[in-house]
Structure formats: C-alpha cells, structure tokens
C-alpha positions in Angstrom: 175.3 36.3 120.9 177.6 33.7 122.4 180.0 32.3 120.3 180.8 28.4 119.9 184.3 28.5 121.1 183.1 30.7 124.1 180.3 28.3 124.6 182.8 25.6 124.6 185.4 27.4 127.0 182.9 27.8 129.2 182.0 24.2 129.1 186.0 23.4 129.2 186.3 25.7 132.8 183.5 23.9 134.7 184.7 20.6 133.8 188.0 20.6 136.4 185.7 22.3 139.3 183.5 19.0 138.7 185.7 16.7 138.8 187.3 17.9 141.2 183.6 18.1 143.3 182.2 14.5 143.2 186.2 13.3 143.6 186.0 14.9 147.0 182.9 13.4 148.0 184.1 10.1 146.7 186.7 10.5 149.0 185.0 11.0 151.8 182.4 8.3 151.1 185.5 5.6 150.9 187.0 7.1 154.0 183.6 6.6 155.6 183.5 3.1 155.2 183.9 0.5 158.0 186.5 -2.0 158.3 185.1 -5.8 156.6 186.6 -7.5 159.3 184.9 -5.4 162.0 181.2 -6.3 160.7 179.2 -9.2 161.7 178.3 -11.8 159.3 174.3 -10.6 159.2 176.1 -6.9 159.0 178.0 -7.7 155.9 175.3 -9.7 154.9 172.9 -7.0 154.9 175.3 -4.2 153.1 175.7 -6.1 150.3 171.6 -7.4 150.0 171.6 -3.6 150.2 173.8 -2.5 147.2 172.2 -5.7 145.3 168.7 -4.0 145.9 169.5 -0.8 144.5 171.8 -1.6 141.7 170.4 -5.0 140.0 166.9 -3.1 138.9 167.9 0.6 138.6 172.0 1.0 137.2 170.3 0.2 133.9 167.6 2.5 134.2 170.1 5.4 135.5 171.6 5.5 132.8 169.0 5.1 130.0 167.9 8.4 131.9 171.3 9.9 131.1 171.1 9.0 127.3 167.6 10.3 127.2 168.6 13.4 128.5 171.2 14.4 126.5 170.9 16.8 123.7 174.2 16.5 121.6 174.6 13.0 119.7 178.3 12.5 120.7 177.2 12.5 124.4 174.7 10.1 123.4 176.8 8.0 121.5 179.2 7.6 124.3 176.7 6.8 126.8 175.0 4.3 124.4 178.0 2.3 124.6 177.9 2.2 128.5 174.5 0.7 128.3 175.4 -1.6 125.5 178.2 -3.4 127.2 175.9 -3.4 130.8 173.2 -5.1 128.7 175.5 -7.8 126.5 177.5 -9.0 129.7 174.0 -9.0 131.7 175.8 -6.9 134.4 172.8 -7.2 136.8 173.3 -11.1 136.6 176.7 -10.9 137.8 175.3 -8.9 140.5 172.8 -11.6 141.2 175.3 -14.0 141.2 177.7 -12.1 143.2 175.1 -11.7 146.0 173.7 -15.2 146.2 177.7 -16.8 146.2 177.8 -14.2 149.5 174.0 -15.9 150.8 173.2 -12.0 150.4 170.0 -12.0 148.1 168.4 -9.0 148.7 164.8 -9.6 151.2 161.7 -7.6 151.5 163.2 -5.6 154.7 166.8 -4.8 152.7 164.7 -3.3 149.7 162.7 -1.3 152.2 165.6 -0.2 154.3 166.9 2.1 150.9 163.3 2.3 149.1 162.6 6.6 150.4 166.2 7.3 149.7 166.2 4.9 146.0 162.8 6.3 145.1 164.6 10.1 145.5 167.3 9.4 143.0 164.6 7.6 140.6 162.7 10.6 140.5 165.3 13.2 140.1 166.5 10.7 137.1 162.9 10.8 135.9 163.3 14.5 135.7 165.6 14.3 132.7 168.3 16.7 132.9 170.9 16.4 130.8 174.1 18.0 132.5 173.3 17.1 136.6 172.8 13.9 135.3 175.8 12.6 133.9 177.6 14.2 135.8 175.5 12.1 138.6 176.7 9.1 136.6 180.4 10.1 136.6 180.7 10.6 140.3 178.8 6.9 140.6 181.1 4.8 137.8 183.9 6.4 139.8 182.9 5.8 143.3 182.0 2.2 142.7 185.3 1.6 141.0 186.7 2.2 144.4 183.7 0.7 146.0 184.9 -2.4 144.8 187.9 -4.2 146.9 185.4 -3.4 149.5 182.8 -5.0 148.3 184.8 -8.4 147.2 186.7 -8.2 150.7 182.9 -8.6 152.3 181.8 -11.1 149.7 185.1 -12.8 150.7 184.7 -12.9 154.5 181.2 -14.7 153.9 182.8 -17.3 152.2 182.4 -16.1 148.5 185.0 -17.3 145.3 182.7 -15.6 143.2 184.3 -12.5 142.3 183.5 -11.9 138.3 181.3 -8.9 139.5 183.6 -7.4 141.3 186.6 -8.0 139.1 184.7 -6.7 135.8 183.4 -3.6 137.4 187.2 -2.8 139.3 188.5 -2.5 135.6 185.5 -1.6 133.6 184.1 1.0 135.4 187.4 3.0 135.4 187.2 3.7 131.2 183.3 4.0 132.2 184.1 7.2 133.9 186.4 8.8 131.5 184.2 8.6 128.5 181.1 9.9 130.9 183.1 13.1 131.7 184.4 12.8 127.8 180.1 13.1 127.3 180.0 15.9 129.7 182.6 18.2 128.3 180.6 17.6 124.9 177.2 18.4 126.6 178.4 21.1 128.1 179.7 22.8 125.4 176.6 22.5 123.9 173.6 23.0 126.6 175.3 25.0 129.6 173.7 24.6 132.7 171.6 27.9 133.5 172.3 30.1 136.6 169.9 28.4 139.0 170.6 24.5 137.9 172.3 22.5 140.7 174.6 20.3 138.6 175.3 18.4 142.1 171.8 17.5 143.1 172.2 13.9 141.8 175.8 14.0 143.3 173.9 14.7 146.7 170.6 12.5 146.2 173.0 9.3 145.4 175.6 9.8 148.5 172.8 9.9 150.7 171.5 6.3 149.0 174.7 5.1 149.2 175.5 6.0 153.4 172.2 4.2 153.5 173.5 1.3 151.7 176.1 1.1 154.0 175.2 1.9 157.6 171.0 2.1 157.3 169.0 4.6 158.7 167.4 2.8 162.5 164.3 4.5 161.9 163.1 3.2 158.4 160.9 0.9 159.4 158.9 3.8 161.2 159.4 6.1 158.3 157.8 2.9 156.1 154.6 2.4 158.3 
C-alpha cells in the first residue's frame, strides 16, 4: 500500500516537470505572436473579436469545470476563490467593455472562425478530470498574464483608453496562477494521475484555440459548411 507521504512526493516530483511544460509552450506561444503595429486595423480588429468570443462565455465555465473536478476540498477551496472574484468584478463585462472601446465586438463570422477548435476544449472540460484540468487552467491564467501588454497594445492602436480589462487581469492573473498550481500540488498528492492519463491534453487543446485566436485557420468557413 502506498503511503501518504509517498503519495505526496510523488505529487511534489511532477509538479516542477509541469511547470516547467506549459511554461515552455507559453513561451513559444508569446514568441509566436505578431508585432501590433504590423496588423491592419480589421486584423487587430478581428484578433481581439476573437479572444472576446472565446473568453466572455466560456472562462467562467472553465473553471467551474476545474472546481467540479476536483476531489480534495483544499483544491476546491482555492479554485472557489478564482471564480468568486471573476463573478463579483463581472470579469466578462470588463471584457465586453474592453472590446467594444476597441469597435471589436465579437460578429457571427469571429465566433465561427474558433467555434471547432472552442467546442474541443468545451468538451474535454465537460469530461471532468481533475488533474489535466487545472493544470489546463494554470498554463491559461499564466499565458494570458503575458497575453496582456499585447492585447492592450492592439486595443491601443484602435484607438482604445479603456484599459481596466487589461490592467486587472496583468496583475490578477499572476496570484491566479500560483494558487492553481498551489490546488494542483494538493490534488495531486491526493488523486495521482494514472499511467495512461495525458495531464497535457488541455495544455494542447487550448494552444491550438489560442493560434486560432490569433492568426485563424483560411479554411473555416469550408470546415463550417
């Protein structure tokens, strides 16, 4: 029988490989990214309808998927905060806000240009696994952290002062992803992952939603028909 502190070590040693893991592809994701300035109008126009499409109806529902799927109540605990604060500050109407300041509302066409690649991650979220799930959300609060001077910089160059969104989730979303890999240490100390679980497949789903955020896919609208 395996004991706790075993159980727990265990948990301890995969932690760093994570982290280490979605910071990579966090990296490369930013390094990815084209230069603001380069863009047309309708091109930045379009990235950030994009990100407003997939975040303003489904950040909250992420992570409700996350607290759901935990087993231990100190993960849960820490990830009830998360959706606390998203829901008291009405996080998806900065977002709303953010985008219509930048004349980026999301349209018809910009929900359709990420809906196969949304609908992937939705699913996988739907399919309620504890560990590849947070650690899903970690790799996200941390990416978008970064994703933000980005994101203001377009908002900025279409003539945006709004910048709350921006501003609250540069500073927020750091402590955000401490306390998720905090929950993740916990969970896994608890419920490790078996021998056949891919604790990156949200990791994967999610960076491919996110290259489509940011340079779409030119046959969608054939994949769509």
């Amino acid at each position: 029988m395996t004991s706790t502190s075993t159980v727990q070590a265990l948990g301890l040693a995969q932690e760093t490989p994570i982290q280490d893991h979605i910071r990579l592809v966090a990296d490369e994701l930013m390094a990815s990214l084209p230069d603001p300035g380069e863009l047309t109008a309708d091109e930045r126009r379009g990235l950030i309808a994009r990100y407003t499409a997939v975040l303003e109806g489904n950040f909250i529902y992420w992570m409700t998927g996350a607290y759901l799927s935990v087993g231990t109540e100190e993960a849960r605990s820490i990830i009830s905060e998360n959706l606390h604060e998203e829901i008291r500050d009405c996080h998806p109407g900065m977002l709303r806000r953010f985008a219509m300041a930048a004349h980026a509302v999301p349209t018809d066409l910009d929900a359709l240009a990420v809906y196969r690649d949304l609908t992937d991650v939705r699913l996988f979220v739907g399919r309620l696994l504890g560990v590849p799930l947070v650690v899903m959300m970690a790799f996200f609060e941390g990416f978008i952290q970064r994703f933000m001077p980005f994101l203001a910089e377009l908002a900025e160059l279409q003539g945006s002062t709004e910048k709350e969104y921006t501003d609250v989730h540069g500073v927020c979303d750091v402590a955000h992803t401490q306390e998720l890999f905090r929950a993740l240490s916990v969970e896994m100390s608890s419920n490790v992952p078996g021998p056949s679980t891919d604790v990156f497949e949200g990791v994967g789903l999610l960076r491919t939603l996110i290259e489509n955020i940011v340079r779409p896919a030119n046959n969608w609208m054939v994949q769509t028909a």
